[in-house]
C-alpha positions in Angstrom: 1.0 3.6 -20.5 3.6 0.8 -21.4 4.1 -2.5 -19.0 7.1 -4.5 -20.4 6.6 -8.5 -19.9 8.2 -10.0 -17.2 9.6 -13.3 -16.2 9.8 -14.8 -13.1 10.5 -18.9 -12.3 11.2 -19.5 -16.2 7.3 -18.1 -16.5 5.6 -15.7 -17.6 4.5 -13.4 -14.7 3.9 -10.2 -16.3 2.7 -10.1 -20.0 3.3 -6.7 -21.9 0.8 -4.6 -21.0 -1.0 -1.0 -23.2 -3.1 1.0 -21.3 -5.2 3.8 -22.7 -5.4 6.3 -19.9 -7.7 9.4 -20.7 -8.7 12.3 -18.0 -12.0 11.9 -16.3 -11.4 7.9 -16.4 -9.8 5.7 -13.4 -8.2 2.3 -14.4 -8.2 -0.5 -11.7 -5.7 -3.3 -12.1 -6.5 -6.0 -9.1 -4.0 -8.2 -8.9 -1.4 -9.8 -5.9 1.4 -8.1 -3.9 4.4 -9.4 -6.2 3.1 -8.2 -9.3 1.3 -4.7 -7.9 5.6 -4.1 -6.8 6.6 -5.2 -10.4 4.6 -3.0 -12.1 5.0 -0.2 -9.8 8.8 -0.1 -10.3 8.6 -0.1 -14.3 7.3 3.2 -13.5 9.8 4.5 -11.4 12.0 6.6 -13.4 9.3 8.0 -15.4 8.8 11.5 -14.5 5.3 11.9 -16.4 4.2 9.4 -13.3 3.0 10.5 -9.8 3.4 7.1 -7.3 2.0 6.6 -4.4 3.0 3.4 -3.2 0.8 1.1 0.2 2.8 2.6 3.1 4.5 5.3 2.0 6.0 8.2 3.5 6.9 11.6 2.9 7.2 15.1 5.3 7.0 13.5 8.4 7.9 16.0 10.3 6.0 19.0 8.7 2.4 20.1 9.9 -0.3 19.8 7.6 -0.6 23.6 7.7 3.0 23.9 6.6 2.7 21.2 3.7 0.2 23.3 2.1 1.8 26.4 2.9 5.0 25.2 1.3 3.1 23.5 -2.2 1.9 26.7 -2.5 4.9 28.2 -2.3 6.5 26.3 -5.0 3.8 25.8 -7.3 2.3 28.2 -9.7 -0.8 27.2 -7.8 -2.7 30.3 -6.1 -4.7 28.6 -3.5 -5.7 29.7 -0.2 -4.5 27.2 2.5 -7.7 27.3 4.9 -10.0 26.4 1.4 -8.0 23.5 1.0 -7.8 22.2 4.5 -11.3 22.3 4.7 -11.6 20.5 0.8 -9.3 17.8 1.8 -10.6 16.9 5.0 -7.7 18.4 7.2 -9.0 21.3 8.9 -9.0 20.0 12.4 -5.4 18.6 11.7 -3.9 21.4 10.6 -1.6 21.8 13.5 -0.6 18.2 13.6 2.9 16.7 12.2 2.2 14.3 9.3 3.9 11.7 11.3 1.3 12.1 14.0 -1.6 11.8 11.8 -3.6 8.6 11.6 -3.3 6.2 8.5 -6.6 7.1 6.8 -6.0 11.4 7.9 -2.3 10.7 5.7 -4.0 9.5 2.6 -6.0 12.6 2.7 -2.2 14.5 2.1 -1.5 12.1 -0.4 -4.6 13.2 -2.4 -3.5 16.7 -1.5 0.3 16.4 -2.8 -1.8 14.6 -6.1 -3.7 17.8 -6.2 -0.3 20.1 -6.6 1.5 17.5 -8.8 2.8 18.4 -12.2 2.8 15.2 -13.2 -0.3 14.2 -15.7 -0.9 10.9 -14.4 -1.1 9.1 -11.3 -0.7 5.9 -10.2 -1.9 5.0 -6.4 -1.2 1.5 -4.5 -4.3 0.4 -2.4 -5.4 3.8 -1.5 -8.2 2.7 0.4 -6.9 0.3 2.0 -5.8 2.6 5.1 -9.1 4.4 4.9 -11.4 4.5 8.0 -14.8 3.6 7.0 -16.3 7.0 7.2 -13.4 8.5 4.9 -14.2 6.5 2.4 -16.9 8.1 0.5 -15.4 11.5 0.6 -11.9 10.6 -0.4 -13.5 9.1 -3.7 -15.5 11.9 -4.2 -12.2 14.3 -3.9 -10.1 11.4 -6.5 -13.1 11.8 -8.6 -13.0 16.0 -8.8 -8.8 14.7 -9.7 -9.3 12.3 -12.0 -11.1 15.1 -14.4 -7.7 16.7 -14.3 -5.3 13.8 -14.3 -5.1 10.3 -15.7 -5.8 7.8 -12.6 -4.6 4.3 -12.2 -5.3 2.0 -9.3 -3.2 -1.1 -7.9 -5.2 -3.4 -5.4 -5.6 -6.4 -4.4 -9.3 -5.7 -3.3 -12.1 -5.3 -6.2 -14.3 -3.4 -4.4 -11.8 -0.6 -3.6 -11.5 -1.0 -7.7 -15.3 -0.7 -7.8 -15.8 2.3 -5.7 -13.9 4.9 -7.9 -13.0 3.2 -11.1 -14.4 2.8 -14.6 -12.5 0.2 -15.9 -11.3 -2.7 -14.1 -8.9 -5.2 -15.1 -7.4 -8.2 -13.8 -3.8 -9.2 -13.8 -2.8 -13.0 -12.2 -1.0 -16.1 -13.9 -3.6 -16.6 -16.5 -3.2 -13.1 -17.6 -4.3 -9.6 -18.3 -8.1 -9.6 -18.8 -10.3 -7.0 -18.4 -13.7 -7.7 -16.3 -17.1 -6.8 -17.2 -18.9 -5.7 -13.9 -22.0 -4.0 -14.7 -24.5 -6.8 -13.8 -22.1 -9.9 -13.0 -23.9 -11.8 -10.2 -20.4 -13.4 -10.2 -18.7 -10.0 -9.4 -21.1 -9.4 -7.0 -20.4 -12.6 -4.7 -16.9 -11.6 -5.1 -17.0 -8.5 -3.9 -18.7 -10.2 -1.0 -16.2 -12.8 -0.2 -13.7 -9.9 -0.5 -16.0 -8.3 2.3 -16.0 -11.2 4.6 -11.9 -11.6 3.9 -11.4 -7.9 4.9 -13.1 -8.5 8.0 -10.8 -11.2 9.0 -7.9 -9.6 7.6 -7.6 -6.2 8.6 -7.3 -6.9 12.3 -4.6 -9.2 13.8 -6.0 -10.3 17.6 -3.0 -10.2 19.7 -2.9 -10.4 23.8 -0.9 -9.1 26.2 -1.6 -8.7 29.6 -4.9 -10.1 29.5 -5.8 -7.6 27.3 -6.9 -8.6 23.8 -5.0 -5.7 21.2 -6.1 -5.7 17.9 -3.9 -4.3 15.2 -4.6 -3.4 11.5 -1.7 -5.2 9.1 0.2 -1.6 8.5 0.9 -0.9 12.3 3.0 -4.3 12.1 7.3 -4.0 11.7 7.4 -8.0 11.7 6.7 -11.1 13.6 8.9 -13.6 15.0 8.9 -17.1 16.7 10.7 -18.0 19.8 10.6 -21.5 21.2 6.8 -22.1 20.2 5.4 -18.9 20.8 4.6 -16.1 18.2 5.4 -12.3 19.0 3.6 -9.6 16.6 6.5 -6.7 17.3 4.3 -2.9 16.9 6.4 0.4 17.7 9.3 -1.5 19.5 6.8 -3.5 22.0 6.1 -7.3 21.4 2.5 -8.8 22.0 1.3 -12.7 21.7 -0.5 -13.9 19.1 -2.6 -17.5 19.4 -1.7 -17.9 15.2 0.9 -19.9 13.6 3.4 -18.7 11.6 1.9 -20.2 8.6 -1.2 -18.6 9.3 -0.3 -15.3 9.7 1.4 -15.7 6.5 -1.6 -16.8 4.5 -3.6 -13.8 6.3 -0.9 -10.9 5.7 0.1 -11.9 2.4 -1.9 -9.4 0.3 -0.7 -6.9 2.8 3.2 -6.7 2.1 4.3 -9.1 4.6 7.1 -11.5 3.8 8.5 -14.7 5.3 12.2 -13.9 5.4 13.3 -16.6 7.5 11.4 -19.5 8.9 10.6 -17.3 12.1 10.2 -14.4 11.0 7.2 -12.7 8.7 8.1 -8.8 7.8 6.8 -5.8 6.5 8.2 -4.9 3.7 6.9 -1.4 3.7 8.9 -1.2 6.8 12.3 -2.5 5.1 15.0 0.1 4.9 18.0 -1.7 4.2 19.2 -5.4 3.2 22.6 -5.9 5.4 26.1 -8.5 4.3 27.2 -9.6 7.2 29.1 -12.9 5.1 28.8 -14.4 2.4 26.0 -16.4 4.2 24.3 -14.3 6.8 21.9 -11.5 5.8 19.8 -9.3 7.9 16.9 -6.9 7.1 16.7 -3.5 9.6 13.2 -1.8 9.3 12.3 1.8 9.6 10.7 1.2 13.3 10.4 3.7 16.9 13.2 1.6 17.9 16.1 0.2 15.7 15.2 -3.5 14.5 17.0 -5.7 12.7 15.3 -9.4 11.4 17.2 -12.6 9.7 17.6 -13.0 6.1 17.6 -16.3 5.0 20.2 -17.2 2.9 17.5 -19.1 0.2 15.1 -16.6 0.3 17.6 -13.5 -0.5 17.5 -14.1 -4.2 13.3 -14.3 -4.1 13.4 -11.1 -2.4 15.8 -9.3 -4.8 13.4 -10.5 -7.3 10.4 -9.2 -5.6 11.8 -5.6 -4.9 13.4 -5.8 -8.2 16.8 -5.0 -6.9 
């Protein structure tokens, strides 16, 4: 696997990258959200590449049942549908729509659709990153039984997801592309913990609404705005306050997809559908939300974003 260098700023943000993928071996890159998108749209239009990219979503409307009845209808795959509901940790969901499934249940189907991919090598975007705690251990032991099958690389931001299922780890940021030797690195180790004590701030964003604290993980965000001092986190087409700044929030989601389009407004890119014209001036971005929502563009920050989706 080939990564051409990139430039970005009149720098260097990407140097060319060889990777030696072989089955029964996972590859971790950790690295930030700009350069995980960069590398994962080199591989776009590579057909020998299964991507799975952070938010990501596919057969909404299908049960899990009729997922798996359908992969096995157009693969050469002879599998019986109950065996795998019960191998990949769906058996009690198999009447539910995808859509309806939780975050963690839906990477479970994306190690499923892995499973009946042709393709020979796959390459996943913070897979564990939507993972309830008690999922974890089992969905590495099922991308372990697919990595002896399939070449698997990793994109995260977090090195302990990297730690849990992969066997080389490497590390990608504006000094470089080094790899990381973590078999007895006291270093590694208080940097796994820091990345501990980061998730636990991180993956919940306390919110209130009436006089109710609500606590939301980063995905379950569309975007957040600011209106004459006060900051609304928008979830599902309902708004909800939030005692963090702007700037804040930023620093806190940044890892997570989020974006500061305009200087009120943080979005989730993964929640993006469309960049709208309206003059030669005024941009908009409408998300993919329960109820149609549409956020400013800032004129300055149309070009960075181009440049971050690489469009």
């Amino acid at each position: 696997m080939q990564f051409q260098p990139m430039y970005y700023g009149g720098e260097l943000f990407i140097p060319k990258i060889e990777l030696s993928l072989t089955s029964n071996q996972s590859i971790g890159i950790i690295t930030d959200l700009k350069r995980k998108q960069l590398l994962m749209n080199q591989l776009v239009n590579h057909s020998q590449y299964y991507l799975f990219r952070a938010g990501q979503r596919e057969y909404m409307r299908l049960t899990v049942e009729e997922l798996i009845t359908f992969l096995i209808k157009i693969s050469e795959r002879h599998e019986r549908a109950a065996v795998l509901m019960d191998y990949f940790a769906l058996k009690e969901e198999w009447k539910v729509k995808i859509k309806d499934l939780s975050p963690s249940k839906r990477m479970f189907v994306t190690l499923l659709r892995i499973f009946f991919a042709h393709q020979p090598t796959v390459v996943l975007e913070e897979p564990y990153f939507y993972l309830e705690e008690q999922d974890r251990r089992q969905f590495k032991r099922i991308l372990v039984d697919l990595s002896k099958e399939k070449q698997v690389l990793i994109l995260t931001s977090n090195l302990e997801d990297a730690i849990i299922s992969c066997n080389a780890i490497y590390r990608l940021n504006e000094s470089g592309f080094h790899q990381m030797d973590i078999r007895d690195s006291e270093e590694d180790k208080q940097e796994v913990q820091k990345q501990d004590e980061a998730n636990i701030i991180l993956q919940k964003i306390s919110t209130k609404r009436n006089d109710k604290v609500v606590l939301f993980n980063p995905p379950e965000i569309d975007f957040i705005e600011s209106i004459e001092g006060s900051i609304l986190v928008h979830v599902g087409g309902e708004n909800y306050s939030c005692g963090l700044t702007l700037t804040e929030l930023e620093q806190r989601l940044l890892n997570f997809g989020f974006y500061r389009c305009h200087r009120s407004y943080i979005v989730n890119l993964q929640k993006v559908r469309e960049i709208i014209t309206w003059t030669k001036n005024s941009y908009s971005l409408r998300l993919i939300t329960d109820k149609d929502a549409v956020v400013p563009l800032s004129r300055s920050k149309l070009h960075e974003l181009k440049a971050l989706l690489n469009i």
